[in-house]
PDBQT receptor file of N, H, CA, C and O in Angstrom, charges set to zero:
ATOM      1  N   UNK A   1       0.847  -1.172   0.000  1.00  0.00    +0.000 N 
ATOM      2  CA  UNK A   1       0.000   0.000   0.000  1.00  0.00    +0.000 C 
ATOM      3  C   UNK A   1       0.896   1.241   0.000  1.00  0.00    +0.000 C 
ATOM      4  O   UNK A   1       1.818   1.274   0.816  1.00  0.00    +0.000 OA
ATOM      5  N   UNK A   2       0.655   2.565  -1.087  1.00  0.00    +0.000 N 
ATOM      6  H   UNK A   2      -0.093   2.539  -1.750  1.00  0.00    +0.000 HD
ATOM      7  CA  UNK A   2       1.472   2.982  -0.483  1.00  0.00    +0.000 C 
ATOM      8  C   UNK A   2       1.170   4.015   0.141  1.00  0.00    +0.000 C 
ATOM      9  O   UNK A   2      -0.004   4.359   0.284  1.00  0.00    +0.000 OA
ATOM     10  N   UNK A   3       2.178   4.682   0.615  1.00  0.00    +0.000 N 
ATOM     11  H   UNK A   3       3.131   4.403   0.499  1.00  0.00    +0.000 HD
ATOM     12  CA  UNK A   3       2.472   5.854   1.929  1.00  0.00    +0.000 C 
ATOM     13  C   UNK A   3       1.573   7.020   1.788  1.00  0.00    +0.000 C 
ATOM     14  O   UNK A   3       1.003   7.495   2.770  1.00  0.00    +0.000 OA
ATOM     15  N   UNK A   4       1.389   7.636   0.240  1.00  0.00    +0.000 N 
ATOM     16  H   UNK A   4       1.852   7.251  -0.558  1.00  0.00    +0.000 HD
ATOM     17  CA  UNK A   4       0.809   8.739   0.234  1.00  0.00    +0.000 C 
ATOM     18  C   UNK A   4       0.305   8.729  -1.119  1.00  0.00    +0.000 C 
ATOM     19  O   UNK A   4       0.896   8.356  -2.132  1.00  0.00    +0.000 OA
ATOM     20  N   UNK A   5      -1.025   9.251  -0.987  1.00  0.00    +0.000 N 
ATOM     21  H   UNK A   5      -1.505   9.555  -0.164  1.00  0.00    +0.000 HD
ATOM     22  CA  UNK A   5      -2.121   9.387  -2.144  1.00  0.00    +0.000 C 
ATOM     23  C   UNK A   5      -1.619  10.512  -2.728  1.00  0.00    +0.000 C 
ATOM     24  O   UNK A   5      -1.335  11.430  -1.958  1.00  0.00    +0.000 OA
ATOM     25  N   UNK A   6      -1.394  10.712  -4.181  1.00  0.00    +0.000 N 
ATOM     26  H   UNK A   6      -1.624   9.966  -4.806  1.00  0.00    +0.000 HD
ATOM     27  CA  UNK A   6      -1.548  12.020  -4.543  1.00  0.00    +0.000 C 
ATOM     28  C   UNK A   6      -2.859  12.734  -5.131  1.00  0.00    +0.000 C 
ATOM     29  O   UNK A   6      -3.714  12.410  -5.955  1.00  0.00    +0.000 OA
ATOM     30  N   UNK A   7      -2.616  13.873  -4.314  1.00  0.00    +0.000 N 
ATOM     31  H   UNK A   7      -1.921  14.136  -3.644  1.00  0.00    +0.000 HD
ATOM     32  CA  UNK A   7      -3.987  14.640  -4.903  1.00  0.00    +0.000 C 
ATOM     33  C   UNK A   7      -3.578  16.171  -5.927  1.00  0.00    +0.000 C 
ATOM     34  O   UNK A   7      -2.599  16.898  -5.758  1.00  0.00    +0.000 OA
ATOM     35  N   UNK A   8      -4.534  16.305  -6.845  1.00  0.00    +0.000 N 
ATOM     36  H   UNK A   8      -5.329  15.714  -6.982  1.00  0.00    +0.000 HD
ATOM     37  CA  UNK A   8      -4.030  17.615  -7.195  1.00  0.00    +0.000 C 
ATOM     38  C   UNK A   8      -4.200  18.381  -6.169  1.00  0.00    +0.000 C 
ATOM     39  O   UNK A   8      -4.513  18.040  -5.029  1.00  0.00    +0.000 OA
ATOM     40  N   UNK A   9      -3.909  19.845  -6.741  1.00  0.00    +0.000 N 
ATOM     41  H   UNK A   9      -3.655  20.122  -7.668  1.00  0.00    +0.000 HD
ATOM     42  CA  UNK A   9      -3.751  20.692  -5.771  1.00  0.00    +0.000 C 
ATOM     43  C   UNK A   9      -5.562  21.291  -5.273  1.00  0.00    +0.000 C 
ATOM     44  O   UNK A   9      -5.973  21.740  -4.204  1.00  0.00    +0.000 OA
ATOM     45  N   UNK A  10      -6.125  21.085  -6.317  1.00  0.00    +0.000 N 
ATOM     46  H   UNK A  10      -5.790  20.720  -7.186  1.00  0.00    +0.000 HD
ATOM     47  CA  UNK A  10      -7.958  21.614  -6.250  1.00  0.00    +0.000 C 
ATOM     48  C   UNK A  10      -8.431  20.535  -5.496  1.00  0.00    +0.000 C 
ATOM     49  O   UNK A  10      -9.454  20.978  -4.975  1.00  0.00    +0.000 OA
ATOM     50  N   UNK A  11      -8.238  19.030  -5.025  1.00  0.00    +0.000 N 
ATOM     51  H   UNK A  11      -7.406  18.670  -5.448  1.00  0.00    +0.000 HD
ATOM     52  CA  UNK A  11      -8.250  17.935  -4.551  1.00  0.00    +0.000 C 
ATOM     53  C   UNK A  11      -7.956  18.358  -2.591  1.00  0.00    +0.000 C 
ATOM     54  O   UNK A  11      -8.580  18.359  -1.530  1.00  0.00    +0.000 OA
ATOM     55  N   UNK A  12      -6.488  18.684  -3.178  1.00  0.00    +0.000 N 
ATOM     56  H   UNK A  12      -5.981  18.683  -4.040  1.00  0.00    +0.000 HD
ATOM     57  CA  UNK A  12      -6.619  19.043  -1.557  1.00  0.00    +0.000 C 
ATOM     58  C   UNK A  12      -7.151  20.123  -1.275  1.00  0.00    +0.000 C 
ATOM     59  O   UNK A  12      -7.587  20.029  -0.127  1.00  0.00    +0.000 OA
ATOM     60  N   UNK A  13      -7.369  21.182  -1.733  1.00  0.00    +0.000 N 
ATOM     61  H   UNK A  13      -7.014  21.258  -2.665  1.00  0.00    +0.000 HD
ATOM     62  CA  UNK A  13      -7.841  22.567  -1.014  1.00  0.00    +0.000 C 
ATOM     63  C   UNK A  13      -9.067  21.417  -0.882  1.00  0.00    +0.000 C 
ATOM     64  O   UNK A  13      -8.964  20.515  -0.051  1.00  0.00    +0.000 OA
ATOM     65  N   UNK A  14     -10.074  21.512  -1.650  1.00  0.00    +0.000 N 
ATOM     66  H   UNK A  14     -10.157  22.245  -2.325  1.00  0.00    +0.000 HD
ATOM     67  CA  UNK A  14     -11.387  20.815  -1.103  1.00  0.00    +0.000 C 
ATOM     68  C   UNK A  14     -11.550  20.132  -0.126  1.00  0.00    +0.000 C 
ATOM     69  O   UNK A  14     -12.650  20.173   0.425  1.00  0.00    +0.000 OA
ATOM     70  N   UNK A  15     -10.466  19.255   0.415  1.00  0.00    +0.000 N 
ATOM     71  H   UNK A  15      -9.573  19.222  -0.033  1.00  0.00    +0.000 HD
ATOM     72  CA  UNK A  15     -10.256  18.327   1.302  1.00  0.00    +0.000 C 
ATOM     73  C   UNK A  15     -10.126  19.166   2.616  1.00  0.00    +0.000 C 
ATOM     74  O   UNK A  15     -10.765  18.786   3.597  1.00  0.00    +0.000 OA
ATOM     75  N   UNK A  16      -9.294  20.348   2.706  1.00  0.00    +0.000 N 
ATOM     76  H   UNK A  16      -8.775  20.657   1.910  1.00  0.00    +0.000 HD
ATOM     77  CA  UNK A  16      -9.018  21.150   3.956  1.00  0.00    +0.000 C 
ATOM     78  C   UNK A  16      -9.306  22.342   4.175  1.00  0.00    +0.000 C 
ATOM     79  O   UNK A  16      -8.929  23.073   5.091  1.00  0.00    +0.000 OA
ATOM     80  N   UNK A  17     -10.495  22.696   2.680  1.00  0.00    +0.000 N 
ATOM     81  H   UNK A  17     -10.801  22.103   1.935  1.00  0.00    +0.000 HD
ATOM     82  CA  UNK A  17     -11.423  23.225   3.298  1.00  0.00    +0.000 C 
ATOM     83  C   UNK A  17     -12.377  23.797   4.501  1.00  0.00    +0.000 C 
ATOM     84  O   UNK A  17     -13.130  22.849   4.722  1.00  0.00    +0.000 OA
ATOM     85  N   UNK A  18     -12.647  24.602   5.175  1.00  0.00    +0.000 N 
ATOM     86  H   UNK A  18     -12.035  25.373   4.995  1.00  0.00    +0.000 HD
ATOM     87  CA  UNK A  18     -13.415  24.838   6.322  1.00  0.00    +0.000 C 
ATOM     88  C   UNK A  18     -14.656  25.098   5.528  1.00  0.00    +0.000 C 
ATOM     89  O   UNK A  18     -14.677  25.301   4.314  1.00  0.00    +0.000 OA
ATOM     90  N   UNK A  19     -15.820  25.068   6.434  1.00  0.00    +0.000 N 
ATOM     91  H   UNK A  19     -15.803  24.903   7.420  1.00  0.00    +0.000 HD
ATOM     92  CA  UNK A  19     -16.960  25.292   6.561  1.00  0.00    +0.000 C 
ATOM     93  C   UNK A  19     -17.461  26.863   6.452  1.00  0.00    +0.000 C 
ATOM     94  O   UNK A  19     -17.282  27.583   7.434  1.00  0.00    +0.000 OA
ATOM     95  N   UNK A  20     -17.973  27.302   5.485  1.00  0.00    +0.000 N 
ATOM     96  H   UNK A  20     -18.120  26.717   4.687  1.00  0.00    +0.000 HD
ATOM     97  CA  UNK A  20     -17.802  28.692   5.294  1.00  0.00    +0.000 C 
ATOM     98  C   UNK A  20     -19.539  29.795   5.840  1.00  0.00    +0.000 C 
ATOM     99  O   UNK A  20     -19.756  30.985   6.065  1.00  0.00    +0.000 OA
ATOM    100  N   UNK A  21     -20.386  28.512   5.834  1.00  0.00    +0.000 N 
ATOM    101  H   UNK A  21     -20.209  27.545   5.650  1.00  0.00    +0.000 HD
ATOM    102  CA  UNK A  21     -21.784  29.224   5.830  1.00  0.00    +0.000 C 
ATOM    103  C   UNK A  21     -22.339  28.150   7.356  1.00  0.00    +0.000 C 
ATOM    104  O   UNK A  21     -21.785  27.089   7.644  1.00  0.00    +0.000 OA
ATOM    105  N   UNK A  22     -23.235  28.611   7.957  1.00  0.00    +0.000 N 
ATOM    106  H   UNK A  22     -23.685  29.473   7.723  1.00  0.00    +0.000 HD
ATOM    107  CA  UNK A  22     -23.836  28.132   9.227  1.00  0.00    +0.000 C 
ATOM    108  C   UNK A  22     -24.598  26.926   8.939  1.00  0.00    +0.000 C 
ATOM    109  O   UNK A  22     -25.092  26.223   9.821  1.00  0.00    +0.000 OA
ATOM    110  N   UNK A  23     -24.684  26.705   7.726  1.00  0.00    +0.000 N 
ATOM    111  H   UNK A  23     -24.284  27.276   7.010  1.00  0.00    +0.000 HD
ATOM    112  CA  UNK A  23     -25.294  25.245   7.036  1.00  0.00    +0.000 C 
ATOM    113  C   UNK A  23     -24.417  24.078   6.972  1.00  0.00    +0.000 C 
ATOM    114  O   UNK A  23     -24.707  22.923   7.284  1.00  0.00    +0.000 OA
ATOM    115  N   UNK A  24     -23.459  24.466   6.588  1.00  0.00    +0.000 N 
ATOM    116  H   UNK A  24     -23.224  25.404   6.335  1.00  0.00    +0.000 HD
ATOM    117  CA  UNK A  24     -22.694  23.572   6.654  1.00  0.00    +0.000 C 
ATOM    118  C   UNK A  24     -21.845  23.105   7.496  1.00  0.00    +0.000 C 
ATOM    119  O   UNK A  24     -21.287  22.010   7.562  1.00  0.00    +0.000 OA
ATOM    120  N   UNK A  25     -21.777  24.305   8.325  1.00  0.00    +0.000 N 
ATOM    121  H   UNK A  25     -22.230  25.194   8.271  1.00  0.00    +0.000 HD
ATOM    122  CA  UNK A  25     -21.156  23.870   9.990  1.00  0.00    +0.000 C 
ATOM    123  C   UNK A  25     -21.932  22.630  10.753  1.00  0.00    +0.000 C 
ATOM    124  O   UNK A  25     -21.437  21.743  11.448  1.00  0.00    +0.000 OA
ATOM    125  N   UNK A  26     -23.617  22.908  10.318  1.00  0.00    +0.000 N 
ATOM    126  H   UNK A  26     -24.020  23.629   9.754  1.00  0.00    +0.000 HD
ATOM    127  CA  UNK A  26     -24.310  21.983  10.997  1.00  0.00    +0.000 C 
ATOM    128  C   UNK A  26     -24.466  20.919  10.634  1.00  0.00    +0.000 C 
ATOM    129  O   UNK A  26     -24.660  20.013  11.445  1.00  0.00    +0.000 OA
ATOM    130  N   UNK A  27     -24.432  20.711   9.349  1.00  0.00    +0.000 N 
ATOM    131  H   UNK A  27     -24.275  21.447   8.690  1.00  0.00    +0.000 HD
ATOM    132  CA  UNK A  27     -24.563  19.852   8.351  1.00  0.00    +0.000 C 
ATOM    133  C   UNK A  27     -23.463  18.639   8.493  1.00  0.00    +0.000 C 
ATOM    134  O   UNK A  27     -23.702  17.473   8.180  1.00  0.00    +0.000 OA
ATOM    135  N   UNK A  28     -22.081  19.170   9.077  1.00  0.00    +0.000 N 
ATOM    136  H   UNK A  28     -21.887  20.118   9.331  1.00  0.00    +0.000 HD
ATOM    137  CA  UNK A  28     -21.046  18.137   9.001  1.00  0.00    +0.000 C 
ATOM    138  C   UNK A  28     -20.610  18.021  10.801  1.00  0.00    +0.000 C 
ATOM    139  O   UNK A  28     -19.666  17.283  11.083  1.00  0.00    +0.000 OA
ATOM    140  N   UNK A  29     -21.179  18.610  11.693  1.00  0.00    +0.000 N 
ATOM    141  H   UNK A  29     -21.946  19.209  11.463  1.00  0.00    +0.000 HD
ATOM    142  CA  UNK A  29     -21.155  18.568  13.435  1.00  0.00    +0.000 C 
ATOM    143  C   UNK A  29     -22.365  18.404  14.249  1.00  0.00    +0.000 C 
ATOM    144  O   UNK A  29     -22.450  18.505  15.473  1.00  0.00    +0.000 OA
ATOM    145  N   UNK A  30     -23.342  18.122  13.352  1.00  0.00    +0.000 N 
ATOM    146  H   UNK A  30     -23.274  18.040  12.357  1.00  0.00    +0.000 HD
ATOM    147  CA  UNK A  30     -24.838  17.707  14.288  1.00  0.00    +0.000 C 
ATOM    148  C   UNK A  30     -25.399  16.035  13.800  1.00  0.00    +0.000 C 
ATOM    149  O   UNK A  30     -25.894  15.907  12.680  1.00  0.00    +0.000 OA
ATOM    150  N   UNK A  31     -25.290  15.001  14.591  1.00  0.00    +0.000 N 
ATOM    151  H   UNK A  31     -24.888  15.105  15.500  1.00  0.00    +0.000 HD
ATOM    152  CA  UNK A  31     -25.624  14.082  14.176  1.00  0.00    +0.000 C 
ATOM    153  C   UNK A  31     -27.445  13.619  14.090  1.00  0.00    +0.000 C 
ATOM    154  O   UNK A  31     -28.415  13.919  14.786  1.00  0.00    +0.000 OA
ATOM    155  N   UNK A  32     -27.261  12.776  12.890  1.00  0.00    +0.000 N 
ATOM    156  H   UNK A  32     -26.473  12.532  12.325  1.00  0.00    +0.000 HD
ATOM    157  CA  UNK A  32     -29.250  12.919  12.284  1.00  0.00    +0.000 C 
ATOM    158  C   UNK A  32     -29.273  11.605  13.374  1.00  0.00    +0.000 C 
ATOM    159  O   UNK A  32     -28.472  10.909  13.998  1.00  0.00    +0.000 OA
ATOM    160  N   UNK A  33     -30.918  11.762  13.146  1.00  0.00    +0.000 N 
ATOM    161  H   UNK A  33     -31.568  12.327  12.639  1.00  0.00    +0.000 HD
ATOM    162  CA  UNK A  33     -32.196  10.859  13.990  1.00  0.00    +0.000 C 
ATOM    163  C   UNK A  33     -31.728   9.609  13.795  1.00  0.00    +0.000 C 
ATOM    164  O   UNK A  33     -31.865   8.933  14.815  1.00  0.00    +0.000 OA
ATOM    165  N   UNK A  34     -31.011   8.772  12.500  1.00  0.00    +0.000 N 
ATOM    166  H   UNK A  34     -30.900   9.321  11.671  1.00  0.00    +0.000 HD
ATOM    167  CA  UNK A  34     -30.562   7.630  12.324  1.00  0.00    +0.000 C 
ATOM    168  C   UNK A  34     -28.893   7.513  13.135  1.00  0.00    +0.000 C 
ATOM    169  O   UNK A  34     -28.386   6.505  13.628  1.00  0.00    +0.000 OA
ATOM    170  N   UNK A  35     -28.430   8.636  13.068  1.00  0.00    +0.000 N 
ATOM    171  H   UNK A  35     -28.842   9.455  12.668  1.00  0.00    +0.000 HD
ATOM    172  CA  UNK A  35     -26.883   7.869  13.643  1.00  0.00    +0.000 C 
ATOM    173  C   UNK A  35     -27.573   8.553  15.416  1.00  0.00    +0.000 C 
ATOM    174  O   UNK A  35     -27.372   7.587  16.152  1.00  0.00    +0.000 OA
ATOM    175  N   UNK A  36     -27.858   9.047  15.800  1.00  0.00    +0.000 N 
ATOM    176  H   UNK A  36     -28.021   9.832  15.202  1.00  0.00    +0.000 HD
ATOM    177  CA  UNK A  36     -28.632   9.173  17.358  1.00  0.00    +0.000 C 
ATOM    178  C   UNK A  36     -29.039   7.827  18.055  1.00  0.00    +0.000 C 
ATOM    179  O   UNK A  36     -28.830   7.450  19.208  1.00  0.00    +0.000 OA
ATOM    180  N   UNK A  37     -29.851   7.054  16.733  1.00  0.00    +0.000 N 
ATOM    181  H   UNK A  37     -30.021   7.361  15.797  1.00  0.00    +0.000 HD
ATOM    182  CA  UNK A  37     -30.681   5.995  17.307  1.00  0.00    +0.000 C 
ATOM    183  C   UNK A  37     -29.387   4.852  17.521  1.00  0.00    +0.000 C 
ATOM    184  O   UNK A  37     -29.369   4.209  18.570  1.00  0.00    +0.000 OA
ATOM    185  N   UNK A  38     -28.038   4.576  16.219  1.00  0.00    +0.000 N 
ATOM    186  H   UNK A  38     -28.052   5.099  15.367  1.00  0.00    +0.000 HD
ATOM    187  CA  UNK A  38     -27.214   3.764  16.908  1.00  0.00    +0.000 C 
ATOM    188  C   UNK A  38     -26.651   4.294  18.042  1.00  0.00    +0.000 C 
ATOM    189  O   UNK A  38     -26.296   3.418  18.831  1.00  0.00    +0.000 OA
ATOM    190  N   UNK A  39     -26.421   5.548  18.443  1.00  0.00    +0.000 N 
ATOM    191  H   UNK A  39     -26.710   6.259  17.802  1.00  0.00    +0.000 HD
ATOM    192  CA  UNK A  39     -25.792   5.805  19.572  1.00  0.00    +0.000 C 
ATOM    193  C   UNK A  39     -26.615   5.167  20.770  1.00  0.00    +0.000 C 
ATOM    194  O   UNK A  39     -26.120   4.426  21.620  1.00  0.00    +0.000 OA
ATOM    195  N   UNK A  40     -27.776   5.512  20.720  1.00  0.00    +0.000 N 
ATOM    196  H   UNK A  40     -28.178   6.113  20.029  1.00  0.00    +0.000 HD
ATOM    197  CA  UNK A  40     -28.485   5.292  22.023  1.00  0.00    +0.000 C 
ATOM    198  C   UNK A  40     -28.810   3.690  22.178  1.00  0.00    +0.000 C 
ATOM    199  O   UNK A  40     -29.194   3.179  23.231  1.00  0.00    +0.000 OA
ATOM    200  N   UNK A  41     -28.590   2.988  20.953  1.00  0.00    +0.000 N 
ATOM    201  H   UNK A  41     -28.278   3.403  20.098  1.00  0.00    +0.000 HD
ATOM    202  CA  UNK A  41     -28.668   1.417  20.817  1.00  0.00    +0.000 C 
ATOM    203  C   UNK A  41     -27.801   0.745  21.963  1.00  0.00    +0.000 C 
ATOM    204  O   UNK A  41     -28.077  -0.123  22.791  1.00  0.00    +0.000 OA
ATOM    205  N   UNK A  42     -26.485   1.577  21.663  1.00  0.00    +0.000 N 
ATOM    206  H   UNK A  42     -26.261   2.282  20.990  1.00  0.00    +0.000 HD
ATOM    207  CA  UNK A  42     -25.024   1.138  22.554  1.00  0.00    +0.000 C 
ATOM    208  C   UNK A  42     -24.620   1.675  23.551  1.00  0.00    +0.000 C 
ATOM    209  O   UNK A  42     -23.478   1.406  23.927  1.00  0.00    +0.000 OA
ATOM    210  N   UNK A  43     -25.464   2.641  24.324  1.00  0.00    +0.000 N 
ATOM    211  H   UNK A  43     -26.391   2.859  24.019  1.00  0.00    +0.000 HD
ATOM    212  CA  UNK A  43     -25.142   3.529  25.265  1.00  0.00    +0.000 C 
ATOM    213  C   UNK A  43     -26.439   2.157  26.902  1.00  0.00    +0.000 C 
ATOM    214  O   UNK A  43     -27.635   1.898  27.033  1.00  0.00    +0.000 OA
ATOM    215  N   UNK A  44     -25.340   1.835  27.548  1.00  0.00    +0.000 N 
ATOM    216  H   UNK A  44     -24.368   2.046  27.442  1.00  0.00    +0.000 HD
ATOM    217  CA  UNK A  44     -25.580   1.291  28.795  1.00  0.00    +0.000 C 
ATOM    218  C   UNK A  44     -24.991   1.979  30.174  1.00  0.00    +0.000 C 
ATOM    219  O   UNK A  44     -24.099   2.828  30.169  1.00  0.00    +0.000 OA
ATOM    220  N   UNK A  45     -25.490   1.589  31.080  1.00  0.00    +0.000 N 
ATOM    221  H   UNK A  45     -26.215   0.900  31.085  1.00  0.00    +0.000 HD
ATOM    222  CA  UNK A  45     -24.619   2.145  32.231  1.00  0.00    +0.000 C 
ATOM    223  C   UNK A  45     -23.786   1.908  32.333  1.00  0.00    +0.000 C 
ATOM    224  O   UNK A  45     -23.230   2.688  33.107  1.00  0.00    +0.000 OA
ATOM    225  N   UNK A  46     -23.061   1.050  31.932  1.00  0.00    +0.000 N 
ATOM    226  H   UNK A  46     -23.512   0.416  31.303  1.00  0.00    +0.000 HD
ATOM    227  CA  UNK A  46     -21.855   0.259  32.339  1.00  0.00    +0.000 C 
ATOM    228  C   UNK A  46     -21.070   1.630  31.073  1.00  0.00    +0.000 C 
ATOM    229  O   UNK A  46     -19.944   2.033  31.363  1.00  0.00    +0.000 OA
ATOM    230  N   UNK A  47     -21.508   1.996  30.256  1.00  0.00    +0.000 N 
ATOM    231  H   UNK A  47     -22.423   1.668  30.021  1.00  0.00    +0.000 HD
ATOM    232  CA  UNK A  47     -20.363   2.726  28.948  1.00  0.00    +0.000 C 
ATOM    233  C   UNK A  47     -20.544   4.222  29.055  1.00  0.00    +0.000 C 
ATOM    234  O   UNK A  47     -19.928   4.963  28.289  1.00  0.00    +0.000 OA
ATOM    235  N   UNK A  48     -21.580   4.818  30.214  1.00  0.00    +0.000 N 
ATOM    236  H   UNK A  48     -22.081   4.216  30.836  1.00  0.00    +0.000 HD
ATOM    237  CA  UNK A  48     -21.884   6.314  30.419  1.00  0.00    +0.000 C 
ATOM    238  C   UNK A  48     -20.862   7.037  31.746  1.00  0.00    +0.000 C 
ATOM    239  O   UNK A  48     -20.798   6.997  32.975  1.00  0.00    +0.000 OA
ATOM    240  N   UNK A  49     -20.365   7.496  30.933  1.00  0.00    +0.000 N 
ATOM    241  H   UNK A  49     -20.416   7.528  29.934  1.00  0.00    +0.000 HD
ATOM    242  CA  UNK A  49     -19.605   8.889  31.773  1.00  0.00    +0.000 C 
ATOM    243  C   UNK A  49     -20.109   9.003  33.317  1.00  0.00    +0.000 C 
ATOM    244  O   UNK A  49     -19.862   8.378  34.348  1.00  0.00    +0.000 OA
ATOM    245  N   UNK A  50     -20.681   9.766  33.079  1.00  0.00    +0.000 N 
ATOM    246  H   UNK A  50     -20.882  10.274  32.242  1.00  0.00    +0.000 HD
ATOM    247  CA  UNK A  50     -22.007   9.784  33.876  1.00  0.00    +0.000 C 
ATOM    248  C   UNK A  50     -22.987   9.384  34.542  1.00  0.00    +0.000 C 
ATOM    249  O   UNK A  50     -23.847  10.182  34.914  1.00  0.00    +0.000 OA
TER     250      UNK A  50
């Protein structure tokens, strides 16, 4: 396998990109109703912080 992928240079900017509008902040840091429901599938007392 090797060590390092090459990307063009428009490849990586896209890649390390930030989040420029309040949509998309949320869009890629708020998890939906389907990945919630596996969380709460696997969440026991024995695995809570808290």
């Amino acid at each position: 396998m090797p060590g390092r992928i090459s990307m063009t240079k428009k490849q990586r900017e896209a890649l390390l990109a930030l989040p420029e509008t309040e949509a998309e902040i949320l869009h890629h840091h708020t998890l939906s109703p389907q990945e919630l429901d596996a969380v709460n599938q696997c969440r026991t007392p024995e695995t809570r912080l808290a």
